[in-house]
C-alpha positions as CSV (number, residue, x, y, z in Angstrom):
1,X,-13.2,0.3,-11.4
2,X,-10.2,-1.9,-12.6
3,X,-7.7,-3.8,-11.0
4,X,-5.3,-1.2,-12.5
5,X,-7.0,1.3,-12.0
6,X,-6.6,0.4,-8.5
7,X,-3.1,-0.1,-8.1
8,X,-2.3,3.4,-9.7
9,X,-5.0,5.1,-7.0
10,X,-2.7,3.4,-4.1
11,X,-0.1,4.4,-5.3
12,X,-0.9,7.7,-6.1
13,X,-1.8,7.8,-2.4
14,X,1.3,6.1,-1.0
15,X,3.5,9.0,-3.1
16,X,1.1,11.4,-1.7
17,X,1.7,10.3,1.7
18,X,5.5,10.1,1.1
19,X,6.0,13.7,-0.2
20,X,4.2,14.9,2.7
21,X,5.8,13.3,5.1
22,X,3.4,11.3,6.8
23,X,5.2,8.0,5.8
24,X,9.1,8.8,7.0
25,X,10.9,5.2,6.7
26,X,11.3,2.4,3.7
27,X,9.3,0.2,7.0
28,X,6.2,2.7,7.4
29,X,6.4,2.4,3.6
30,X,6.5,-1.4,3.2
31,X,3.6,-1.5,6.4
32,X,1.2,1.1,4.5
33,X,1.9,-1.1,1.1
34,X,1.4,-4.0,2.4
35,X,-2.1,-2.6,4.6
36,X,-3.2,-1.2,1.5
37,X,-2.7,-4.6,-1.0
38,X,-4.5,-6.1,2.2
39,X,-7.5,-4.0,3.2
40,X,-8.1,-1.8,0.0
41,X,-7.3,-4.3,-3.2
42,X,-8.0,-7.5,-1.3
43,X,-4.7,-9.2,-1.9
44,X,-4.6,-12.0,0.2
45,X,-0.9,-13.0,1.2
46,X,1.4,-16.1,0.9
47,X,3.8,-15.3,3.1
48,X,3.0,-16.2,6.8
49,X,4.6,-13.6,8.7
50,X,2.2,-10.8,6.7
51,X,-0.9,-11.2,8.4
């Protein structure tokens, strides 16, 4: 599977998520992006407060 092809699964997941209500707030949003990039695409992150 691509890179892309990843992205657009997450995200199709994340709106899925949205519309039904488990995610409720722009910070659960952000939180479940950021888990996502993290865990599921292997994003490693700059910024040091993002663990």
């Amino acid at each position: 599977m691509g890179e892309q092809e990843r992205y657009k699964n997450m995200l199709r997941k994340i709106i899925d998520e949205t519309e039904n209500e488990k995610i409720q707030t722009s910070e659960e949003l952000i939180r479940t992006l950021i888990n996502e990039l993290t865990t599921n695409i292997g994003v490693k992150s700059q910024h040091p407060l993002v663990k």
